[in-house]
Structure formats: structure tokens, C-alpha cells
C-alpha positions as CSV (number, residue, x, y, z in Angstrom):
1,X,0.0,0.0,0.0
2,X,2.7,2.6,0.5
3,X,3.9,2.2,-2.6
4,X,0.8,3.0,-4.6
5,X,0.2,5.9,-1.6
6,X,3.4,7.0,-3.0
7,X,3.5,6.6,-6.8
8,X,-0.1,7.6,-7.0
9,X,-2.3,9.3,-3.9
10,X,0.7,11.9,-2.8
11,X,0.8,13.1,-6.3
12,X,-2.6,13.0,-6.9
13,X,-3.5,11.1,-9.4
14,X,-6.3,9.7,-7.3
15,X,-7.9,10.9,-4.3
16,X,-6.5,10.7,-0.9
17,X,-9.2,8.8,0.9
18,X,-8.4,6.2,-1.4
19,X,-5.6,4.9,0.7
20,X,-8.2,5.0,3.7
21,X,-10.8,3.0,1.5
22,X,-8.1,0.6,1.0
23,X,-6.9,0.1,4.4
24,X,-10.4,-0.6,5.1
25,X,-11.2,-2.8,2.4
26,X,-7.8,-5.0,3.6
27,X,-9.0,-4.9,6.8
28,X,-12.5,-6.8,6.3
29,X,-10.4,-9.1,4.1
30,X,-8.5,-10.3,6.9
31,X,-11.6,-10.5,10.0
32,X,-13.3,-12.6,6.3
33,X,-10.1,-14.9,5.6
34,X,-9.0,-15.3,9.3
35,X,-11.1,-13.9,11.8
36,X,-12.7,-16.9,12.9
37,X,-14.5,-15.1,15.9
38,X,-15.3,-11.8,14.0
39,X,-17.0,-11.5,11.2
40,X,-17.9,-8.7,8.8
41,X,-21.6,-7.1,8.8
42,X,-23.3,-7.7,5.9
43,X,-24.4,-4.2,5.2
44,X,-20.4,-3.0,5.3
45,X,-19.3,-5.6,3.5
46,X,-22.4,-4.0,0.5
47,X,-20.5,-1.2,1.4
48,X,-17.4,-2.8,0.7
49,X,-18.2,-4.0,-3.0
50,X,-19.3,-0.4,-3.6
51,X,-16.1,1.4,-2.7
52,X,-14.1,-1.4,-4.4
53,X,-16.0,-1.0,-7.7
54,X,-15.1,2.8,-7.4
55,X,-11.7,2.0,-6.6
56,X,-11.2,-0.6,-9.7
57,X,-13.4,2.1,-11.8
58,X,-10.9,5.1,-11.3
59,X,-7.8,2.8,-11.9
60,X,-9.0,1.5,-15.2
61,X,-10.0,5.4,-16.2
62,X,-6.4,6.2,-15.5
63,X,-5.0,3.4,-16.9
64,X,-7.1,3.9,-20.1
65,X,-5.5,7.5,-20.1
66,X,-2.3,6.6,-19.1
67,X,-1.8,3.8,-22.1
68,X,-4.1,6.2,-24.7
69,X,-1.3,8.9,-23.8
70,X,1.4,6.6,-24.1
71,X,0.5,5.1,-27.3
72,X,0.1,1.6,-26.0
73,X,-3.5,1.3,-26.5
């Protein structure tokens, strides 16, 4: 993560609560993979597949742009 914080959100090529959104989608990963005791509330984890699917939406715009400008497209 701090290397796409780095290369990508301190420049700001996408917003800064991304790396927040992130965090928090790792987060619920882990209590899903390997919290055996916890488990992740259905309505955060809709919540979840909303804010990755805006995520995953912004990198493909950019990378779009970035190959487009490149000429690799």
C-alpha cells in the first residue's frame, strides 16, 4: 500500500481517501479470511463491493489515459 500511496495518492492522481478505502477494504479481508471469531456485517461488506467498484473504476480510467497517452493502447 505505500507504494501506490506514494507513486499515486501523494501526487494525486487519485484521491486521498483512497488509501483509507483501501486500508479498510484489507481490513474486512482479513476478520473474512481469518477472523474466525469476528465476522464482517453484511451491510459494510455491500458497502465494501461499492467502494471497491469505485476503486477498480478510477484505476482503469487512468489506466485507459495513461496507455491512450502513451500510445500503447
Amino acid at each position: 500500500m505505500s507504494g501506490f500511496s506514494e507513486h499515486f495518492i501523494k501526487p494525486g492522481v487519485f484521491p486521498a481517501d483512497f488509501g483509507q478505502k483501501i486500508q479498510r477494504l484489507r481490513m474486512d479481508r482479513e476478520v473474512g479470511d481469518y477472523g474466525y471469531t469476528l465476522t464482517v456485517d453484511p451491510g459494510d461488506a455491500r458497502e465494501d463491493v461499492k467502494t471497491a467498484t469505485g476503486i477498480v473504476s478510477s484505476i482503469m480510467e487512468y489506466l485507459k489515459a495513461f496507455l491512450s497517452d502513451t500510445g500503447l493502447d
